[in-house]
TIVO-2410 file (N, C-alpha, C; in nm, 3 decimals):
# residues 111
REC num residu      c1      c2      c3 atome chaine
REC   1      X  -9.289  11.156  -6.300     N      A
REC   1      X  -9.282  11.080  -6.178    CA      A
REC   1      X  -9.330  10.936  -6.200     C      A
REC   2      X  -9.434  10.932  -6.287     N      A
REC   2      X  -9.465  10.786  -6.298    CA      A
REC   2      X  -9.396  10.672  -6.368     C      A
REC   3      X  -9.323  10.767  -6.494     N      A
REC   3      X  -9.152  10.642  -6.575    CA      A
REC   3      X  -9.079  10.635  -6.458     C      A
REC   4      X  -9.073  10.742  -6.343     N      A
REC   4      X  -8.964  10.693  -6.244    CA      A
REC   4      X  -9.005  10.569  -6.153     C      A
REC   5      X  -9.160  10.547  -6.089     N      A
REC   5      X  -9.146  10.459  -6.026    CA      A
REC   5      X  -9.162  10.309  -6.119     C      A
REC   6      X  -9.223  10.332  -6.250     N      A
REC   6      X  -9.234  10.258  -6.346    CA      A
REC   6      X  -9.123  10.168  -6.352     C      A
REC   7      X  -9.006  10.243  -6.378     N      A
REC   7      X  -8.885  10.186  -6.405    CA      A
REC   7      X  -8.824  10.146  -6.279     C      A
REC   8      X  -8.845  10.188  -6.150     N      A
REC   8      X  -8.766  10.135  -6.042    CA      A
REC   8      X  -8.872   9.996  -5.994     C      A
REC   9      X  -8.983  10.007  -6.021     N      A
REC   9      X  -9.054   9.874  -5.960    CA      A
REC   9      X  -9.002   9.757  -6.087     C      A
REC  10      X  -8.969   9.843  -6.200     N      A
REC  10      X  -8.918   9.720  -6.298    CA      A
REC  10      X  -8.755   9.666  -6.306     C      A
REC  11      X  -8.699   9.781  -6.236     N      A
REC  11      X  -8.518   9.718  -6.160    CA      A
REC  11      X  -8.509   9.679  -6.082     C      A
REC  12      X  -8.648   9.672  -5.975     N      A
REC  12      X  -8.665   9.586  -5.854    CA      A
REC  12      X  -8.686   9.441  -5.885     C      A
REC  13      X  -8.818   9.466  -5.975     N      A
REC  13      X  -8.867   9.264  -6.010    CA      A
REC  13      X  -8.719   9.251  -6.105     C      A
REC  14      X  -8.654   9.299  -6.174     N      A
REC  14      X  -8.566   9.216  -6.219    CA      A
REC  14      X  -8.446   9.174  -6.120     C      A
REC  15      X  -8.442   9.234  -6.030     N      A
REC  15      X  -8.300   9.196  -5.931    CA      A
REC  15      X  -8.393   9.131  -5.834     C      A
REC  16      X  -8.510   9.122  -5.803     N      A
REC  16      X  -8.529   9.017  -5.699    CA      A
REC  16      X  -8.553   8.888  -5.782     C      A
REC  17      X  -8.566   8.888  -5.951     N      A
REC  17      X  -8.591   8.727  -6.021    CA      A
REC  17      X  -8.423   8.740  -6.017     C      A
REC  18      X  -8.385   8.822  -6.037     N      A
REC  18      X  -8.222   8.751  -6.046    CA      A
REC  18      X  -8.165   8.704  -5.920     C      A
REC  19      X  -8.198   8.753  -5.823     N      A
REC  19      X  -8.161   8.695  -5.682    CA      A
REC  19      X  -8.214   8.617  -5.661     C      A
REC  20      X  -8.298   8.543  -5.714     N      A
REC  20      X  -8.335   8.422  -5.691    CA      A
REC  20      X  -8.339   8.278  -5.791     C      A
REC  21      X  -8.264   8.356  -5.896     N      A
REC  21      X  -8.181   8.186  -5.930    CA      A
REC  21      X  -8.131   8.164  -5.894     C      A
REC  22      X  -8.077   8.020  -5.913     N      A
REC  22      X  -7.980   7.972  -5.827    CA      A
REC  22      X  -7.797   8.010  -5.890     C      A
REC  23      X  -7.716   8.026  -5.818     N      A
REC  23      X  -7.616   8.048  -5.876    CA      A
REC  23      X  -7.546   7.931  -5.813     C      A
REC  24      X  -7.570   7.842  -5.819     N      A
REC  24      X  -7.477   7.691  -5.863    CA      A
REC  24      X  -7.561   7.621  -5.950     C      A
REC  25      X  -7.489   7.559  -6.077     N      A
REC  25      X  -7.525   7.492  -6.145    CA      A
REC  25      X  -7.436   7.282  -6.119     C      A
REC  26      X  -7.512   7.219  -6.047     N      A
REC  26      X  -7.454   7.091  -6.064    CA      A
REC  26      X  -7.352   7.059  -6.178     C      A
REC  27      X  -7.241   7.017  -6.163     N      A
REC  27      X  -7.148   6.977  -6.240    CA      A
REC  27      X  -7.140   6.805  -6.254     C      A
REC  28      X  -7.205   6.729  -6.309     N      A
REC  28      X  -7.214   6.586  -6.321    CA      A
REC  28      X  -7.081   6.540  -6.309     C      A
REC  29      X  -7.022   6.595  -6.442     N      A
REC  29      X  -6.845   6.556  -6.508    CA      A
REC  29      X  -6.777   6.525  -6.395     C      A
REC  30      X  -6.806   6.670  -6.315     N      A
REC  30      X  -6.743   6.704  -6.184    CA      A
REC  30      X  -6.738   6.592  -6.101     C      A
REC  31      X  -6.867   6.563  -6.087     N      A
REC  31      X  -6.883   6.486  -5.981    CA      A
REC  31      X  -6.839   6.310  -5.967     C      A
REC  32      X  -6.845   6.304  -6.106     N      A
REC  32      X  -6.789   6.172  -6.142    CA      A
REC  32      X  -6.658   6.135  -6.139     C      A
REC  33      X  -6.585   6.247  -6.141     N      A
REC  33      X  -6.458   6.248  -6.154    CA      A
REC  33      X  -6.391   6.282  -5.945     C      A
REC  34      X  -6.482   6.334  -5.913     N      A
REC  34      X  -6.440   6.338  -5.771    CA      A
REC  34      X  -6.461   6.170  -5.721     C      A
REC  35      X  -6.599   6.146  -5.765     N      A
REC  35      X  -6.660   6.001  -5.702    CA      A
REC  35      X  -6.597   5.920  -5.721     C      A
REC  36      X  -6.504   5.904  -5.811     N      A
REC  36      X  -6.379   5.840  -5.884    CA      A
REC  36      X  -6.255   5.864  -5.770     C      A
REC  37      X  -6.264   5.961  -5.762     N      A
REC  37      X  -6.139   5.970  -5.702    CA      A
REC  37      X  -6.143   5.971  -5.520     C      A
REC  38      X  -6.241   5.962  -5.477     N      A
REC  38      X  -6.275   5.967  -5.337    CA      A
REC  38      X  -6.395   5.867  -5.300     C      A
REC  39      X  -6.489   5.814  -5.359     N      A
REC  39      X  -6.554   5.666  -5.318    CA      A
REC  39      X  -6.600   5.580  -5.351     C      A
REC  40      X  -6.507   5.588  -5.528     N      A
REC  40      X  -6.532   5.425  -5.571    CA      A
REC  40      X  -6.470   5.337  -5.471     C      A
REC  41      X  -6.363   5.343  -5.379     N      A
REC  41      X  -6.296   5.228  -5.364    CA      A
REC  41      X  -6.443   5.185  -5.262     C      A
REC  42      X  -6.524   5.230  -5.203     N      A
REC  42      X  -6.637   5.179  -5.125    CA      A
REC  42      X  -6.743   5.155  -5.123     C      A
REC  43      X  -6.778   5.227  -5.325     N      A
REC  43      X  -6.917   5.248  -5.326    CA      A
REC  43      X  -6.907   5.231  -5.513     C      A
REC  44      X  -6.819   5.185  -5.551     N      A
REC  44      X  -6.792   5.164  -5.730    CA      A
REC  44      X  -6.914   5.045  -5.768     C      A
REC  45      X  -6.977   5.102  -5.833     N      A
REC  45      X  -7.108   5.062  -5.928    CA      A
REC  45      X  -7.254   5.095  -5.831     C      A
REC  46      X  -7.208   5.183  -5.735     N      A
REC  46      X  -7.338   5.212  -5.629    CA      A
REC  46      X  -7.333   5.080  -5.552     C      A
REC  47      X  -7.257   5.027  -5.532     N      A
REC  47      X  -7.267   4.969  -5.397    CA      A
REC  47      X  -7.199   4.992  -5.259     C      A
REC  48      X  -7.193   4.937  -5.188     N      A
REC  48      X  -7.099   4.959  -5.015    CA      A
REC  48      X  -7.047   4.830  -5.012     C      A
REC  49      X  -6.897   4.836  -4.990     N      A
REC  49      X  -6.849   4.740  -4.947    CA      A
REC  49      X  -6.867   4.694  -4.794     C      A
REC  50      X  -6.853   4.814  -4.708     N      A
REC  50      X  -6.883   4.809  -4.577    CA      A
REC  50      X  -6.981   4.773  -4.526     C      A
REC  51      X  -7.062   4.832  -4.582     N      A
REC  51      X  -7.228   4.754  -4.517    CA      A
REC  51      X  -7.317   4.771  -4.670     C      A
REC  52      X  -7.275   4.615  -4.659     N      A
REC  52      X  -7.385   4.586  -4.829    CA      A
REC  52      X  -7.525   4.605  -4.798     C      A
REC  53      X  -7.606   4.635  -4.762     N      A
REC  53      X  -7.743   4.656  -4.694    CA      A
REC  53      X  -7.774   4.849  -4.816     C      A
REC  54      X  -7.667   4.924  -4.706     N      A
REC  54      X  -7.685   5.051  -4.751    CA      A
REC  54      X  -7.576   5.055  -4.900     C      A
REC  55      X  -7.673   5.068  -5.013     N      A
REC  55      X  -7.602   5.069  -5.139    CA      A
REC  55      X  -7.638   5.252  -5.168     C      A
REC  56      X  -7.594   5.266  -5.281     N      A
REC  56      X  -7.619   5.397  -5.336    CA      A
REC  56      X  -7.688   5.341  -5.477     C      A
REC  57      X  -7.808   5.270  -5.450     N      A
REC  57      X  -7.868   5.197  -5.541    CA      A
REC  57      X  -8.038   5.302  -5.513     C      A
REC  58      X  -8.096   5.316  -5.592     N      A
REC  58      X  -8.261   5.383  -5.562    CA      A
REC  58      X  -8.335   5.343  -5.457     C      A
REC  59      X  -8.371   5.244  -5.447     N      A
REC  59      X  -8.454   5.193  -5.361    CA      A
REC  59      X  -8.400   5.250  -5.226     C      A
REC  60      X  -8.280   5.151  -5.191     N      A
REC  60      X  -8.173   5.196  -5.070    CA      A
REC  60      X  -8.172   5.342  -4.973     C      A
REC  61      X  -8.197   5.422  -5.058     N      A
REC  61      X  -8.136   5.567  -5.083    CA      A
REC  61      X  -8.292   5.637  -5.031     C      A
REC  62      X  -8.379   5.578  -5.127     N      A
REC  62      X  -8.520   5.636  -5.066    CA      A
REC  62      X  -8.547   5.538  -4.942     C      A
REC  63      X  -8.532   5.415  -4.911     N      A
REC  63      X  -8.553   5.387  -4.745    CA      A
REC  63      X  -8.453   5.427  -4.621     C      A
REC  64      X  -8.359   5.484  -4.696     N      A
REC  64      X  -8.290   5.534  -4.632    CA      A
REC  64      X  -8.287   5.690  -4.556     C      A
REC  65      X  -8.343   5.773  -4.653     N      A
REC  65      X  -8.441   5.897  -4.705    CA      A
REC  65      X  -8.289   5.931  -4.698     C      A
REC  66      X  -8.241   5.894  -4.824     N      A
REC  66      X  -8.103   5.997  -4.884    CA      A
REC  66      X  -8.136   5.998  -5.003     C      A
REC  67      X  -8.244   6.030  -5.067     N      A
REC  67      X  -8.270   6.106  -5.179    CA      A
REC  67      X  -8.300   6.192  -5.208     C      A
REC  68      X  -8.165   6.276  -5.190     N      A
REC  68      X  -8.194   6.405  -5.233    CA      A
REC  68      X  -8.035   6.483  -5.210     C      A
REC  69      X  -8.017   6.581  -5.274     N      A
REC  69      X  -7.922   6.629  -5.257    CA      A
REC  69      X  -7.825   6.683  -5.128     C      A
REC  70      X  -7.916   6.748  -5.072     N      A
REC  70      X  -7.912   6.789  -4.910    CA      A
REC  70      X  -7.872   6.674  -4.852     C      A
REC  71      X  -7.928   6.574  -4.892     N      A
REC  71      X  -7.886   6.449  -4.742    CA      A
REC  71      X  -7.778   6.375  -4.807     C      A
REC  72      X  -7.776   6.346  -4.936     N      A
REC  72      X  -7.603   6.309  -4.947    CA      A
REC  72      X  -7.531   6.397  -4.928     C      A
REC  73      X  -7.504   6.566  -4.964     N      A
REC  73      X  -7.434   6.627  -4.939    CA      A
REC  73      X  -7.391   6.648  -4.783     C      A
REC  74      X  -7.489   6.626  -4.735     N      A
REC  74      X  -7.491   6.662  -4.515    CA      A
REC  74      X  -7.371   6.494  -4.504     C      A
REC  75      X  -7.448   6.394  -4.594     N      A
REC  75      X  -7.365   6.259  -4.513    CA      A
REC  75      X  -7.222   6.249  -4.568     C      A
REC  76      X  -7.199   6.297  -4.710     N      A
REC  76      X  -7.051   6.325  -4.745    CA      A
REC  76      X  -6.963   6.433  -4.693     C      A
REC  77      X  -7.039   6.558  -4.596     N      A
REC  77      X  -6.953   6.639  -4.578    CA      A
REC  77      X  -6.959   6.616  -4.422     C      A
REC  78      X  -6.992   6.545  -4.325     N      A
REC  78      X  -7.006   6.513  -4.194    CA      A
REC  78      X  -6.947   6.379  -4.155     C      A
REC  79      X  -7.009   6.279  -4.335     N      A
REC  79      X  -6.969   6.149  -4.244    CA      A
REC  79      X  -7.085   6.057  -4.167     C      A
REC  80      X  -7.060   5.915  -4.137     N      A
REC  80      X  -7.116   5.875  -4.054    CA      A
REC  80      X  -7.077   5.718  -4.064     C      A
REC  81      X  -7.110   5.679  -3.931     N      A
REC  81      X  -7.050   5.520  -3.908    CA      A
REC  81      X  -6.894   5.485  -3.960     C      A
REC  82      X  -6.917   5.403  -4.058     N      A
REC  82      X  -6.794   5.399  -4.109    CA      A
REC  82      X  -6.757   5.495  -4.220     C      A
REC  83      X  -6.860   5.528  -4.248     N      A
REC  83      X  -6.803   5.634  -4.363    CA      A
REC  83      X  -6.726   5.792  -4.324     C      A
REC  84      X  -6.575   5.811  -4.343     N      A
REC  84      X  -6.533   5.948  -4.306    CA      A
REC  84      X  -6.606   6.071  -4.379     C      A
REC  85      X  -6.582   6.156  -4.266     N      A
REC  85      X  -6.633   6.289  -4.295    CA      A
REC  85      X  -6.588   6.377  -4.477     C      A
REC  86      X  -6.570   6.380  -4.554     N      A
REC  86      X  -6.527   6.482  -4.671    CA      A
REC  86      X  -6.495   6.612  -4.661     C      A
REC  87      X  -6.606   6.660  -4.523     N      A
REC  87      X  -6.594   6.850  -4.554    CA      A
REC  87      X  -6.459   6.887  -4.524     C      A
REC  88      X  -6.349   6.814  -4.505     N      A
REC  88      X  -6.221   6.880  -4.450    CA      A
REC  88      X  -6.172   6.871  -4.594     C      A
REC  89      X  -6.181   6.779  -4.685     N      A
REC  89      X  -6.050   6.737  -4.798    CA      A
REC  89      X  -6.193   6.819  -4.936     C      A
REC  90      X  -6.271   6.804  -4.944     N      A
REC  90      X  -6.408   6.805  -5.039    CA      A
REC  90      X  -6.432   7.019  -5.040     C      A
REC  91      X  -6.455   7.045  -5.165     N      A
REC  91      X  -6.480   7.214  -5.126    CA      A
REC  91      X  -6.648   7.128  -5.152     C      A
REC  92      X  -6.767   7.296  -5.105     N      A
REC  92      X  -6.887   7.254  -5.133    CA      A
REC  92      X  -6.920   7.248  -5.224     C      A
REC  93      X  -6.889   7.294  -5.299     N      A
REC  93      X  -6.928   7.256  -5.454    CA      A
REC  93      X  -6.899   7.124  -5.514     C      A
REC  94      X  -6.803   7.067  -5.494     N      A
REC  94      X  -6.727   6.921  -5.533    CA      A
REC  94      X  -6.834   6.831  -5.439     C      A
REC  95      X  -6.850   6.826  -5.320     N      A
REC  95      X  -6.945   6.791  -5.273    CA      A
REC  95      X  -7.116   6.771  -5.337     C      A
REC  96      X  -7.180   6.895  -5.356     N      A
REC  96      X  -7.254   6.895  -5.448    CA      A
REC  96      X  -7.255   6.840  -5.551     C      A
REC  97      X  -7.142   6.845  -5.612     N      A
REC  97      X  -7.141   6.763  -5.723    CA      A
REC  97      X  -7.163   6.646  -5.715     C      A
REC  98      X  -7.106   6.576  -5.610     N      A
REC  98      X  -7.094   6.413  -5.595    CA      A
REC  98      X  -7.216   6.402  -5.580     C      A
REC  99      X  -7.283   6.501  -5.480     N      A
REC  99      X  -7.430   6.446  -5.456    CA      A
REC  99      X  -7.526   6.443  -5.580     C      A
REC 100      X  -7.499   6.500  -5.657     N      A
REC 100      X  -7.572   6.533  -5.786    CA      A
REC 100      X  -7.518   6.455  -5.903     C      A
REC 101      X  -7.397   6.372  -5.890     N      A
REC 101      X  -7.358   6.259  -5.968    CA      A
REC 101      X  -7.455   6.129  -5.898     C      A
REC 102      X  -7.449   6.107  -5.803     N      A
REC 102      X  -7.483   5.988  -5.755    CA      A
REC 102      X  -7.637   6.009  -5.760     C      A
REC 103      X  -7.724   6.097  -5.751     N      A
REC 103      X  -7.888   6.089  -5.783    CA      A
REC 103      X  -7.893   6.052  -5.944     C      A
REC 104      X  -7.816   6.143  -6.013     N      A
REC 104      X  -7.819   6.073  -6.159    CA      A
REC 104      X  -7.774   5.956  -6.167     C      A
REC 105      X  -7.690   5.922  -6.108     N      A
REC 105      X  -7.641   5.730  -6.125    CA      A
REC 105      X  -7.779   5.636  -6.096     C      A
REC 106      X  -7.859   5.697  -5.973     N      A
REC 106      X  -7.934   5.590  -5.943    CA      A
REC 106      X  -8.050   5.590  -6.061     C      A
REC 107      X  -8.095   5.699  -6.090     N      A
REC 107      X  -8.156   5.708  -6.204    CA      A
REC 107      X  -8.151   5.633  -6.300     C      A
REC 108      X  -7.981   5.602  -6.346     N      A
REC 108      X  -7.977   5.480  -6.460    CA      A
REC 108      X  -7.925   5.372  -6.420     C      A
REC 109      X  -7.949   5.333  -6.290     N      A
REC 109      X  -7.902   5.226  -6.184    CA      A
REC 109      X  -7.781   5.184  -6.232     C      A
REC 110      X  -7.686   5.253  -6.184     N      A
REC 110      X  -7.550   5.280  -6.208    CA      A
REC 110      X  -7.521   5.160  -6.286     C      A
REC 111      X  -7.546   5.199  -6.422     N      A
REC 111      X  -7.454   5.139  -6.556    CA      A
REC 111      X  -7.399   5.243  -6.594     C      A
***
């Protein structure tokens, strides 16, 4: 009786550590290649053409409090001001991605 609960409290901790990685891994490539194809024409080298104020530059991004994945992903898949919504044309993952291209861009202040 005791290898039995032995072994089930030890198929338990392994499926609750496995349920709790994450099963998306950020795709950079990905994301560069979407950001390319959906908002350089507004935002190519981390800037805004529309409103030069809000860049996708570091500083910007943290007074902005869009640093972080969640809040570019919420503003690329919703939208706002002038910027259109994504979640209709964008899957979430491609999304993610972008958001997770553009935190690494600011990182090397998009060179």
């Amino acid at each position: 009786m005791r290898k039995f609960f032995l072994g089930f409290f030890g198929l338990l901790a392994c499926t609750l550590f496995a349920y709790q990685q994450p099963s998306f891994a950020a795709d950079i490539e990905n994301g560069e290649k979407i950001f390319t194809a959906n908002c350089s024409a507004c935002h190519a080298g981390g800037n805004n053409v529309i409103m030069p104020e809000k860049t996708l530059k570091k500083e910007a991004l943290e007074a902005y409090g869009m640093k972080s994945v969640d809040a570019i992903t919420y503003q690329v898949t919703n939208g706002k001001n002038a910027m259109p919504a994504f979640g209709g044309r964008l899957g979430d993952s491609d999304i993610e991605d972008v958001a997770n291209y553009v935190l690494d861009q600011t990182e090397k202040d998009w060179d």
